[in-house]
N, C-alpha and C positions, 0 to 999 in steps of 0.2 A: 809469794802471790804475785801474780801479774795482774797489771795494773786494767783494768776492764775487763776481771775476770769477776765469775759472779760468786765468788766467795768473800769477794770484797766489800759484798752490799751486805751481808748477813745483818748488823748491828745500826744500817742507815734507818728511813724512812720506809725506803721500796722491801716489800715483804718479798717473800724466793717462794716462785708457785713451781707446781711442776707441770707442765703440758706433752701433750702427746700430738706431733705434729706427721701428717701424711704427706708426703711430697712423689712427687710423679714426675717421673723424667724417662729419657729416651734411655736404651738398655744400649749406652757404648760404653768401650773400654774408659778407665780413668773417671766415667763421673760421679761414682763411690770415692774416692780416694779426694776430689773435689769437695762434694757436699761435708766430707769429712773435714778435710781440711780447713774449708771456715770455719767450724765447731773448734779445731785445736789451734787454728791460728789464734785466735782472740779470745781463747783461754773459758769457752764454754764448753759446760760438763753434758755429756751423753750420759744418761742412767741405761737406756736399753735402745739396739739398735739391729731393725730386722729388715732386710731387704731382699726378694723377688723378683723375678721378670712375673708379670700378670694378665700384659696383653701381647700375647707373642706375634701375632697378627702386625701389630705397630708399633712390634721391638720397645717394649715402657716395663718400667719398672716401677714399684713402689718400695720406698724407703721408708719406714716409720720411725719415728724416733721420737726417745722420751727425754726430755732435756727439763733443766729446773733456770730460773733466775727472777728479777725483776720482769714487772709487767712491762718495763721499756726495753727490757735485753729481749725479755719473749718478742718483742713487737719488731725488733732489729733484726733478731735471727732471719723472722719469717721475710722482712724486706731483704734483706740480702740473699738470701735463699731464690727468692724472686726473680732478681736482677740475672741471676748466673745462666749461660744460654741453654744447656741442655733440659734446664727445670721448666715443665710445664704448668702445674698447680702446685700452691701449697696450701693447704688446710690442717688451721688449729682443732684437732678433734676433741681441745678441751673446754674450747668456748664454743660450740655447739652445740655442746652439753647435751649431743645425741647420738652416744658412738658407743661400740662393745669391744671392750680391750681383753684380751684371752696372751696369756701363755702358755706354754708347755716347760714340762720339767720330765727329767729322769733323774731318781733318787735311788741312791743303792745303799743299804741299810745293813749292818752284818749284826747277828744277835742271834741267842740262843734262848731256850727256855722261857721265861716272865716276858724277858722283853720281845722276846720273837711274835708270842702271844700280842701284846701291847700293840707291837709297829702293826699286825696286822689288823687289827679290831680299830686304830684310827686310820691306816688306810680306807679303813672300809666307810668311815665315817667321815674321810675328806673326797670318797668316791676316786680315790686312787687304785689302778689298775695293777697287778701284778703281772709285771711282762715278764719277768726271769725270776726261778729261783734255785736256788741250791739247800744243801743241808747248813750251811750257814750261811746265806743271806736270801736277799730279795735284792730287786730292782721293780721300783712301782713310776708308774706312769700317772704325771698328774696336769690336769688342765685345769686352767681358771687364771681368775685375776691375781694380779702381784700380791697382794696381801695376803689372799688364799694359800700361794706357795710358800710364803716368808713365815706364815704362822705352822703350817705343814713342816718344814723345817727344823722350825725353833723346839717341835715338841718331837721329832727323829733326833735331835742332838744329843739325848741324855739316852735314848737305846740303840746307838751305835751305828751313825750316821757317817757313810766314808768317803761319798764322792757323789756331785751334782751339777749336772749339764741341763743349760733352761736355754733356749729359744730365745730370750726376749718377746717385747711387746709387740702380738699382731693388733691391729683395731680397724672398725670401719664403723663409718657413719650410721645410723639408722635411716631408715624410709626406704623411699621410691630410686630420690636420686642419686645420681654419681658422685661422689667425692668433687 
């Protein structure tokens, strides 16, 4: 474990939240590979990490990402985050407490008979879309929040669940205004 890394507060005082931070920076070469690298220089964990260009017009990009720690490493990230030149805003979209966090997943399922039946009838019940299929599998298309997919999952593993590419976290503010 490295030493102000945030697996090291698990058993302290500080509880480990997780947040979902929006950062907005200019769309050049290397300031992904930056933003990243103070996340891994200083030994904080990414859970999900989606970036865009969004206003092509003024070459920006938004980075979202979902990160866990202490309320003072949450509170560090975002000041260092800040400091760095190409970043223009960052916003905690989980102290806002007024944001809509969506991913995507593609699931591909391989099953016959009972279960074939099954995968389909909770696809249908987690409003997962059937984008491909064959005479032995599917491939379902599914959007929602991270728990939606985590539980979508856990109940495709026992009818023959083979391979899964998810997005990460997109989110945005609620209201009128900008981020």
């Amino acid at each position: 474990m490295q030493p102000g890394s945030v697996y090291a507060i698990k058993e302290g005082k500080d509880r480990t939240e997780q947040h979902t931070l929006s950062i907005l920076v200019d769309n050049e070469p290397g300031i992904l590979a930056r933003v990243i690298g103070l996340f891994s220089g200083r030994g904080y964990n990414i859970e999900s990490l989606t970036v865009s260009e969004t206003e092509h017009e003024k070459h920006r990009s938004r980075i979202t990402v979902v990160t866990n720690g202490s309320p003072a490493v949450i509170e560090q990230i975002k000041a260092q985050l800040e400091r760095m030149v190409l970043v223009h805003r960052v916003t905690d979209l989980t102290v806002t407490g007024r944001s809509i966090e969506r991913e995507l997943a593609l699931i591909k399922v391989r099953g016959s008979g009972d279960a074939r039946v099954e995968a389909l009838r909770l696809a249908d019940a987690f409003r997962a879309r059937v984008i491909d299929a064959t005479t032995e599998s599917f491939v379902f298309e599914l959007t929602g929040r991270t728990d939606k997919i985590d539980q979508f999952l856990l109940l495709m593993q026992p009818l023959g669940l083979v391979e899964v590419s998810r997005t990460g976290v997109a989110a945005i503010a609620r209201g009128p205004e900008a981020m």
